[in-house]
N, C-alpha and C positions, 0 to 999 in steps of 0.2 A: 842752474846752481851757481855759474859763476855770476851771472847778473844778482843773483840772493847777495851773495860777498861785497859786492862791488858797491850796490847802492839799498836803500831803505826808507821805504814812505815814513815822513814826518811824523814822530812823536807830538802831539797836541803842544801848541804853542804859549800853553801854560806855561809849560818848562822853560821857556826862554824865560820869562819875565822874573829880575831878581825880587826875593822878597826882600820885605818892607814889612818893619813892626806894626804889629794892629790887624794882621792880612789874614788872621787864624779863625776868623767866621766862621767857615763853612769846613766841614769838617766829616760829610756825606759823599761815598762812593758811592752809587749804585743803591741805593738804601740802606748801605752799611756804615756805622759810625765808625771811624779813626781813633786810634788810640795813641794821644800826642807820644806817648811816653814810648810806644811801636815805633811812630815815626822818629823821630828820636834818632831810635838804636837802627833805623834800615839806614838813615844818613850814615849812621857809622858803620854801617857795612858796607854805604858806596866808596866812602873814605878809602876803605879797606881793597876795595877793586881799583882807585887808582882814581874817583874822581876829582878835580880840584875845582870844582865849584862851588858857589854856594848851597846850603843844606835846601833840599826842597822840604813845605811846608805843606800843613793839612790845605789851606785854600787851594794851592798849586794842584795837590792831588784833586780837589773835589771838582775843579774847574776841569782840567784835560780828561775825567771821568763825564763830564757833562759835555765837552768837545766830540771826545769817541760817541756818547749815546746820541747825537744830535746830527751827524755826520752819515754819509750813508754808509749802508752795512757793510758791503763789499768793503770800501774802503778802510771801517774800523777792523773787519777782520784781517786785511791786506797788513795795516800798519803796524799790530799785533804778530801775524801768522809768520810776517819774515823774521821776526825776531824769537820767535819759537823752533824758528829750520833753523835760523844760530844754532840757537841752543841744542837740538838733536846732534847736526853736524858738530859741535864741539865734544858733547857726549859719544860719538859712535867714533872721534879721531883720540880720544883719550886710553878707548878700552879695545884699540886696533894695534896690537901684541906687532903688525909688520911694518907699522909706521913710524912705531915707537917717540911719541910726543918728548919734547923737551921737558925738565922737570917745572920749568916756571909755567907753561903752559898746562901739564898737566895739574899743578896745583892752584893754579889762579882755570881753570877747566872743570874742574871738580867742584871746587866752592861755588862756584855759577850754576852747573849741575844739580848740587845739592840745596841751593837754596831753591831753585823754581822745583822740586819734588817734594818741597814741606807743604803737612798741609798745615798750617799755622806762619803760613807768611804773612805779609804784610796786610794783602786785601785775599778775602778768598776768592780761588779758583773757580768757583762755583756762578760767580756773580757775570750774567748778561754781559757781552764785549768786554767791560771793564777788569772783567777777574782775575786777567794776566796783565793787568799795566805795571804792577808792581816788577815781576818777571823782568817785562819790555824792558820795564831800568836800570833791571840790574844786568841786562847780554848788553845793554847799549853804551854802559857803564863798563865795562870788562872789555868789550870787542877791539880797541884799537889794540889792547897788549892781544890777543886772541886771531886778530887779522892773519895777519901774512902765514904765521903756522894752519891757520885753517884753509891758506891758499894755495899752500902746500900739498895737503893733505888732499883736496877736492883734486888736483892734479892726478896726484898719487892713484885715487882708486879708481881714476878715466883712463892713466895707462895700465894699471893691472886687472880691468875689462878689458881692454884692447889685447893683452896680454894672454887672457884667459879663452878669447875668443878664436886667437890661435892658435892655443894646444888647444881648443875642444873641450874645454875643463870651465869646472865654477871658480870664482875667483878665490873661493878659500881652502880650493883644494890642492894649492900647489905653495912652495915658498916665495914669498916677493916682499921684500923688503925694500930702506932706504936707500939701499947702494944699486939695486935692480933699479929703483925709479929713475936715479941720478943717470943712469947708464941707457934706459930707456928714452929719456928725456936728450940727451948728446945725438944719440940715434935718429930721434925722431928731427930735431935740428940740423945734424946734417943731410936727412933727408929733402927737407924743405929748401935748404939751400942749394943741394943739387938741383931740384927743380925750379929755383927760380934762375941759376944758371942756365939749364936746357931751355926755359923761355927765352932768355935775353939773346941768346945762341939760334944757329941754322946749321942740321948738318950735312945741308945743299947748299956747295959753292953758292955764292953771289951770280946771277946772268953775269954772260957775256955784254958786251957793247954794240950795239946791232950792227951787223955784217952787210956794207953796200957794196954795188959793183957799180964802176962809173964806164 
């Protein structure tokens, strides 16, 4: 989970490339036509998550959709699937009553949420690899404001397993909140620190200096 946070196979390198007028050719996902006036309004939805790029265009999509289906499978599903566990993990840290998310994360969490659960987004769902690329842009468009609370949060519910493991109990059947984390988290730190003291440490005197008789 933490390596899912941390990094993320390349989106098709479509996307890097800025557009340039005249580039609106191709305009086929998957066998599915683009509807300029869709794309459009998804640019002003990335606006809306925080992107400061340029607008991506129907070509951009059609090309990184012909990148994903040309590519191998594992891989298009890898580049896709980590960006889908965002999306879960941000959904499961939003509606977790003892994590209790900040408000800008829950509300920039929610809109991310709910757009990849339309089904009238941008490309459907339905379509071969490429169905969720629309999705991909918009967790990968959101994720930097989204980061470090979701690293929080992946924290969170590895000490309230650890937690639950030793009362005996499931993790949702006791209270753990953010103040329990914070204090779990101290604990488990001065843990480690003890023990990297009792490494660095002997608590056998040092020998003697070998003892001759002349």
């Amino acid at each position: 989970m933490n390596a899912m946070l941390a990094t993320a196979n390349f989106l098709p390198a479509a996307f890097m490339i800025q557009h340039r007028p005249g580039q609106d050719r191709r305009r086929c996902v998957g066998g599915f036509c683009l509807d300029p006036t869709a794309v459009e309004a998804f640019n002003a939805f990335l606006e809306l998550l925080g992107r400061d790029r340029d607008p991506i265009d129907c070509d951009q999509l059609s090309t990184a959709a012909r990148e994903l289906c040309d590519c191998d499978a594992a891989l298009a599903a890898a580049c896709i699937g980590v960006r889908m566990r965002r999306a879960a993990l941000v959904d499961r840290m939003i509606a977790d009553p003892g994590w209790g998310a900040g408000d800008e994360a829950c509300l920039l969490g929610s809109t991310v949420v709910e757009y990849i659960r339309r089904h009238d987004d941008l490309i459907p769902d339905t379509l071969p690899r490429v169905g969720r690329l629309d999705d991909a842009l918009v967790v990968d468009t959101a994720w930097p404001r989204l980061a470090e609370e979701a690293a929080g949060y992946t924290d969170f519910r590895r000490l309230r397993r650890i937690e639950a493991r030793l009362r005996g109990r499931d993790p949702g059947a006791f209270s753990f909140g953010r103040a329990d984390w914070l204090e779990s988290r101290r604990a488990e730190a001065a843990l480690a620190s003890h023990r990297a003291r009792v490494r660095d440490s002997a608590y056998v005197p040092a020998p003697a200096a070998a003892f001759r008789v002349h």
